[in-house]
N, C-alpha and C positions, 0 to 999 in steps of 0.2 A: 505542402504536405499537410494533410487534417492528421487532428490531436484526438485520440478516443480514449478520454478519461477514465479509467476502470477505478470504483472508489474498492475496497475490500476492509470487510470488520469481520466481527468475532461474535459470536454467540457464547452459550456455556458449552458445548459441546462440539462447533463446529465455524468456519468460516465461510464467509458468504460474498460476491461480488455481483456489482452492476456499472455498465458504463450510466454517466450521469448528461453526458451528451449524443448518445445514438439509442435508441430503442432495439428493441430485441437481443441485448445483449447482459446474459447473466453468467455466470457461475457459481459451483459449491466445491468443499474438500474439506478433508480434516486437516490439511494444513496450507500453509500459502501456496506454495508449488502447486499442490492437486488444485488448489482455486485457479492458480494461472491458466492452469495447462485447459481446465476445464472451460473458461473465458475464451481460450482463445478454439478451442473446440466446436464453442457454439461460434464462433465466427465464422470460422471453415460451412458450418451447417447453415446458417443465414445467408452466408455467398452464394449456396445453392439455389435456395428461393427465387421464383419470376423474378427478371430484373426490376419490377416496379415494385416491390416489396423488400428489395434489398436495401437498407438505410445509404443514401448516400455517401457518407463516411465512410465506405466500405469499398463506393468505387473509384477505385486509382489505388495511389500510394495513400498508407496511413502509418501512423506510428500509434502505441500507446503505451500511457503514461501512467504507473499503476503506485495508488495513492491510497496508503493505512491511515487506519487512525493512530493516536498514540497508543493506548491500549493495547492495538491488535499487534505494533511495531515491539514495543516492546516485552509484551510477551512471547513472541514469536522467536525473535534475536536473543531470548533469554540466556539462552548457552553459548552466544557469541560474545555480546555486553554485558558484563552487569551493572547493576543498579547504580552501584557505587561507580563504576568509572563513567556510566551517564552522565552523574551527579556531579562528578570533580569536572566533565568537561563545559553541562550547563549553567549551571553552579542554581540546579534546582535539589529542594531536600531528598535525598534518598529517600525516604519515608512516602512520600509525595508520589515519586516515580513508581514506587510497590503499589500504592492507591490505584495509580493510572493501569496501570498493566493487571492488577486483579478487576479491574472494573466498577469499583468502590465509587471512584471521581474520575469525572473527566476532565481534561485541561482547557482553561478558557484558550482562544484562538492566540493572545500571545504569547500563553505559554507553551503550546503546540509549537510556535514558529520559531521559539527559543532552542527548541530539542531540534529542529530541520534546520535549524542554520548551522547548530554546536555540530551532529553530525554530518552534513554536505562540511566544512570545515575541516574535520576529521579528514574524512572525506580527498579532500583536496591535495592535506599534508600527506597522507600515502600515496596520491599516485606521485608525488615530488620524491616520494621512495627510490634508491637505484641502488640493489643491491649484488 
């Protein structure tokens, strides 16, 4: 099964996506959701196109794999996480995380992977949840 990478970031007023391995595939929305929905919109629309024009990756089975920046993650989840309980679980400075998530600073790559593993992690301990 092919992997269609969807990266999605944030501007000041809006979110934006592009796969980074298939051509012809974008999305916009004011938020993650309306990005998704709108990614997978133009896909439905690109399946239409002559089959010679349809990106590979599109014919058969696909999955995709839809990947934030920290920024965008973090401001987005902002009503679900906060800063501080990011912070106790990467054990990066709260301060640092507001940086990230206002757009101020971006995170070098391993600090990025520090925040993706603390929550896949997270992550994990809940589905071990049974309640």
């Amino acid at each position: 099964m092919k992997t269609i990478k969807v990266i999605i970031g944030r501007s000041k007023d809006h979110y934006g996506a592009y796969a980074e391995n298939v051509n012809k595939i974008y999305g916009g929305g004011n938020t993650i959701e309306e990005v998704k929905n709108s990614v997978l919109e133009c896909i439905e629309i690109v399946k239409t196109f002559d089959s010679k024009n349809i990106p590979a990756a599109l014919k058969g089975e696909y999955e995709i794999e839809w990947k934030l920046d920290v920024g965008s993650f973090l401001q987005y989840y902002k009503g679900i996480f906060s800063q501080t309980g990011i912070a106790k679980l990467t054990g990066i400075n709260e301060k640092l995380l507001n940086h990230y998530a206002s757009g101020i600073k971006k995170p070098r790559p391993a600090q990025a992977k520090k925040i993706e593993n603390a929550l896949h992690k997270l992550g994990n301990e809940l589905l071990a949840v049974k309640l």
